[in-house]
BAZAMI-369609 format. One line per field, with one value per residue (C-alpha): residue in one letter; x, y, z. Coordinates in steps of 0.5 Angstrom, whole numbers, padded with zeros to 4 digits. Example, Ala and Ser with C-alpha at 12.3 -4.5 7.8 and 13.67 -1.06 7.14 Angstrom:
! BAZAMI-369609
resn: A|S
east: 0025|0027
north: -0009|-0002
up: 0016|0014
! end
This chain:
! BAZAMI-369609
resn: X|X|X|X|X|X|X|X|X|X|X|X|X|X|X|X|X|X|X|X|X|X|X|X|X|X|X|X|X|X|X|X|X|X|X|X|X|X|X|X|X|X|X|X|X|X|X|X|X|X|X|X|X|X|X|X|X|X|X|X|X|X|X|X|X|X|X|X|X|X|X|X|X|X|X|X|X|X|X|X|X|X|X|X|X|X|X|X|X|X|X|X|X|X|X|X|X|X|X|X|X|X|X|X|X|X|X|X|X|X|X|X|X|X|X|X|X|X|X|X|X|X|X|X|X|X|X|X|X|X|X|X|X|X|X|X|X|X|X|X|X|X|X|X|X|X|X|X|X|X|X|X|X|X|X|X|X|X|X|X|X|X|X|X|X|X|X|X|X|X|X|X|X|X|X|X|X|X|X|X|X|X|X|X|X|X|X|X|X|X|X|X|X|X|X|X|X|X|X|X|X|X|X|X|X|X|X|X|X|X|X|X|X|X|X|X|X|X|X|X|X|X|X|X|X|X|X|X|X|X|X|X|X|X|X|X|X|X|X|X|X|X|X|X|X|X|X|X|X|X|X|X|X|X|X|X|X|X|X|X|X|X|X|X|X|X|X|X|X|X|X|X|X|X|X|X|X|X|X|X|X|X|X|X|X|X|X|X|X|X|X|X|X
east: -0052|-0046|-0040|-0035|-0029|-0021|-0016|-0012|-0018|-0018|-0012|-0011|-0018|-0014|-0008|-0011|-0015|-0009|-0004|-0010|-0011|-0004|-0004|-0010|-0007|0000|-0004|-0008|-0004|0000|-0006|-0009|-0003|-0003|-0010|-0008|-0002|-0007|-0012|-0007|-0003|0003|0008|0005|0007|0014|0016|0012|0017|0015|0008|0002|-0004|-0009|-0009|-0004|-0009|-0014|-0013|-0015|-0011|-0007|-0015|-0015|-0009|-0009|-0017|-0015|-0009|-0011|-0007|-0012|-0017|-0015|-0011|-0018|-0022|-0017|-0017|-0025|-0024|-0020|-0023|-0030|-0028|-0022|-0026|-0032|-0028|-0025|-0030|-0034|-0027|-0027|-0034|-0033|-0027|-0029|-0036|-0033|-0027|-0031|-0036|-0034|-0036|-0030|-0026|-0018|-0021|-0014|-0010|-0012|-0012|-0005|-0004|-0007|-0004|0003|0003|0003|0010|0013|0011|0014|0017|0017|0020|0017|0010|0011|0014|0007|0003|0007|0005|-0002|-0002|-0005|0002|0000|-0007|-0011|-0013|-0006|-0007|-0015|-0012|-0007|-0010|-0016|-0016|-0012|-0010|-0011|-0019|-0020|-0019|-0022|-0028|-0027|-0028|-0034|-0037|-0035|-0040|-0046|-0050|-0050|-0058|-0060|-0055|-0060|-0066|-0065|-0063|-0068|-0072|-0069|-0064|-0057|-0050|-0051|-0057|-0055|-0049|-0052|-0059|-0057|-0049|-0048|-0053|-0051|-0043|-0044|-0040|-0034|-0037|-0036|-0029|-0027|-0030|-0026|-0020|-0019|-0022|-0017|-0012|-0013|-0014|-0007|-0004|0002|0007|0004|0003|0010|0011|0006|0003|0007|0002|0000|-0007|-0007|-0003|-0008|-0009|-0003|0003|0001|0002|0008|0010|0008|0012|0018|0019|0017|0014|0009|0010|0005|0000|0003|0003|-0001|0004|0008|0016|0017|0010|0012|0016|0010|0005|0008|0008|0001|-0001|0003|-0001|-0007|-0006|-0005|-0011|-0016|-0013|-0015|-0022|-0025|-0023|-0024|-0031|-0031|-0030|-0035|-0040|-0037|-0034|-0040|-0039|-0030|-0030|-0035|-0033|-0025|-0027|-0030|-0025|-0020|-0020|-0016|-0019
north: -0079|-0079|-0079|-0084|-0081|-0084|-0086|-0080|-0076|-0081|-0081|-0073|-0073|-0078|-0074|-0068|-0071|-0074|-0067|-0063|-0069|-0067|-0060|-0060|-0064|-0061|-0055|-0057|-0061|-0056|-0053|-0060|-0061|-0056|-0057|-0065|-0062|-0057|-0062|-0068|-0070|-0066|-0071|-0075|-0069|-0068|-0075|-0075|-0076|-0074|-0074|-0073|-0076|-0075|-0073|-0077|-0078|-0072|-0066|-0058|-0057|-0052|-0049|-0048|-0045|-0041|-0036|-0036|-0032|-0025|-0022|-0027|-0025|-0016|-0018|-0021|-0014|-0010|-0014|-0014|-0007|-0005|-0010|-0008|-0001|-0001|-0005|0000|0006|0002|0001|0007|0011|0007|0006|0014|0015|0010|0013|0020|0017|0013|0020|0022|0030|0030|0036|0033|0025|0023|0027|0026|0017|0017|0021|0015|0010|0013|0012|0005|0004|0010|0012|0016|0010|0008|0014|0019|0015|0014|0021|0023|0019|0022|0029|0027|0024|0016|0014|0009|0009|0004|0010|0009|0002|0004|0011|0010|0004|0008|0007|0002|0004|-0003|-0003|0003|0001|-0005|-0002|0004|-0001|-0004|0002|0003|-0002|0001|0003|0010|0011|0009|0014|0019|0017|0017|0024|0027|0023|0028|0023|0027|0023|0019|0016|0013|0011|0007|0005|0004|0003|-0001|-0006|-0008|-0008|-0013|-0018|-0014|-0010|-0017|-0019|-0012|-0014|-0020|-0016|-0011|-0016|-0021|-0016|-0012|-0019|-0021|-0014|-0015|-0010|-0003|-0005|-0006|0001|0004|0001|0002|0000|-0008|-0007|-0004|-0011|-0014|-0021|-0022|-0019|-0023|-0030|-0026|-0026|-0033|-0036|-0033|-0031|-0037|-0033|-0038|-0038|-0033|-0038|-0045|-0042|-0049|-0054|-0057|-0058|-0064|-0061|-0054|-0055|-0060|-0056|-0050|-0053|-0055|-0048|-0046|-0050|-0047|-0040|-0041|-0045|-0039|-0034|-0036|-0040|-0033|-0031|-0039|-0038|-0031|-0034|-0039|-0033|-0029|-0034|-0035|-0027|-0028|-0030|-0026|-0020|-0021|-0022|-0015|-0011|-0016|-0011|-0005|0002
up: -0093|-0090|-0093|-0092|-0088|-0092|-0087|-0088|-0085|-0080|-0078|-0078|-0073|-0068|-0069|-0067|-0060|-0057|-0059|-0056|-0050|-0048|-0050|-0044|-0039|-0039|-0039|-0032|-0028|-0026|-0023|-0021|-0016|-0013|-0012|-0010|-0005|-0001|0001|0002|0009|0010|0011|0005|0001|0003|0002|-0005|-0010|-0017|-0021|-0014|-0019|-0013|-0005|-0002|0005|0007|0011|0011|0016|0012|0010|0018|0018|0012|0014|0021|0018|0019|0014|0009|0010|0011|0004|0001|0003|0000|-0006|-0007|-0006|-0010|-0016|-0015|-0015|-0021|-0025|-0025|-0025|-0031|-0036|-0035|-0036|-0042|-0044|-0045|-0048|-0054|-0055|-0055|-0061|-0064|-0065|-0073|-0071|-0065|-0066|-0066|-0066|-0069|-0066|-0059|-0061|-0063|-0057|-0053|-0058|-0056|-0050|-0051|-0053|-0050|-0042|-0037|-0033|-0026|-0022|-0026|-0024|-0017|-0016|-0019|-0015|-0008|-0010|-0012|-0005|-0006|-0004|0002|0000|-0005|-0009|-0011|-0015|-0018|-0021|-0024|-0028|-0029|-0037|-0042|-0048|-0051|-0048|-0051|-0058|-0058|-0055|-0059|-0065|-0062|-0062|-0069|-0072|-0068|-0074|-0074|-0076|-0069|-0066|-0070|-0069|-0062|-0063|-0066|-0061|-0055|-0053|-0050|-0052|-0045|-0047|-0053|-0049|-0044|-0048|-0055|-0055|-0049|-0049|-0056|-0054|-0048|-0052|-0051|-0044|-0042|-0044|-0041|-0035|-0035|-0037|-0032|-0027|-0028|-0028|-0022|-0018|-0020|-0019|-0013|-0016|-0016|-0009|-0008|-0009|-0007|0000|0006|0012|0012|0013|0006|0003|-0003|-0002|-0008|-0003|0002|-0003|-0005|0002|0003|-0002|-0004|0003|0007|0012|0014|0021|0024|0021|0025|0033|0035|0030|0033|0032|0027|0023|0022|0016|0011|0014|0012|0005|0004|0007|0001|-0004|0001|0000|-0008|-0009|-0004|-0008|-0015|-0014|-0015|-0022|-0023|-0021|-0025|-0031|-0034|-0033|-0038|-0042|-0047|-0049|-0049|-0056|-0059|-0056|-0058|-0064|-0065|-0063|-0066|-0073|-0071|-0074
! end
């Protein structure tokens, strides 16, 4: 039987469709303009005033120009290395600091987390850092952006809580049947934390991708430029101009804007086609971590 839905009630749903209606295209537009700007004819695009709903006519020059941009492409190697390699350096840093926390029979469990969760709120700072990572030697090298950020202490802790609600009689019977820690880390807690592996992933990903000022401070050669300095460069700079050789005088100027637009939508079509395989885990796996212990 179906209840007969009041007027208030009805009411309230179409409130609801039409705030998150706006709430979604005020959300997407910004993006959507981008997307239309890239893709539409440069001269359109500097005489277009106000809202652009869809491609003022139909060029990818400013995709021609953009990978034909060898500091693109180096900036693109760069940052799949250091994604790839900083994200797996990440969640096994991680992955075995929430296992060991996560233990009841670790000697100086607490004292060693409140350590971790100071450095949350308090650190050495940006000078003190670099001189560490000089004297180190990863200055000018892309070691200089994965160690550092080897672990996040906010990870940590949501991991650590997964790990928390894994019974901890399936810890003993692997035990009894020979199994050492890392077995029960890689056989029994990971596989049952991939909600949360999954969000981690995303995390450290995501950030690693979207990283510009470590590389800043700490790269020198431009060979070893991440693609996010290199979009630096490109729009706050304006250093369009290596990439308009073959433009004419009069175009210089619209296509530079368009290769702007280019550029910005190259470099986050990667994280847009990351993110719907590990969407389904995101809710269930935040969700976990959610209650701090």
């Amino acid at each position: 039987m179906t209840l007969k839905r009041s007027f208030g009630e009805r009411l309230f749903d179409v409130g609801n469709v039409l705030a998150l209606s706006l709430l979604t295209l005020a959300t997407a537009y910004p993006f959507l303009y981008v997307l239309f700007a890239s893709v539409s004819d440069a001269q359109a695009v500097v005489q277009t005033r106000g809202l652009l709903l869809y491609p003022k006519g139909f060029s990818l020059e400013a995709y021609k120009l953009v990978f034909m941009n060898p500091s693109i492409l180096t900036g693109y190697a760069n940052t799949l290395f250091i994604v790839v390699v900083g994200t797996a350096l990440n969640l096994a840093m991680t992955a075995l600091g929430a296992y060991a926390l996560s233990r009841q029979n670790v000697m100086w469990r607490n004292p060693i987390m409140f350590g971790i969760v100071f450095t949350m709120f308090f650190n050495g700072g940006l000078i003190p850092t670099f001189l560490l990572v000089n004297d180190i030697g990863l200055l000018d090298s892309r070691w200089a952006l994965i160690l550092p950020v080897a672990m996040s202490a906010y990870n940590l802790v949501i991991m650590r809580t997964a790990f928390q609600g894994v019974p901890v009689s399936l810890e003993e019977s692997a035990k009894l049947d020979g199994a050492n820690d890392f077995t029960v880390l890689f056989r029994i807690f990971i596989p049952l934390s991939m909600p949360v592996i999954a969000v981690m992933i995303l995390f450290y990903g995501v950030a690693h991708w979207n990283s510009w000022f470590n590389a800043m401070i700490y790269i020198r050669t431009r060979e070893l430029y991440p693609l996010q300095l290199i979009l630096r460069e490109i729009l706050i700079t304006n250093s369009t101009d290596s990439m308009m050789t073959a433009v004419g005088g009069g175009d210089r100027m619209p296509v530079g804007e368009t290769i702007k637009y280019a550029t910005i939508i190259v470099s986050t079509i990667p994280v847009l086609c990351l993110y719907p395989f590990l969407q389904k885990y995101f809710v269930k796996g935040v969700m976990i971590g959610a209650i701090k212990g």
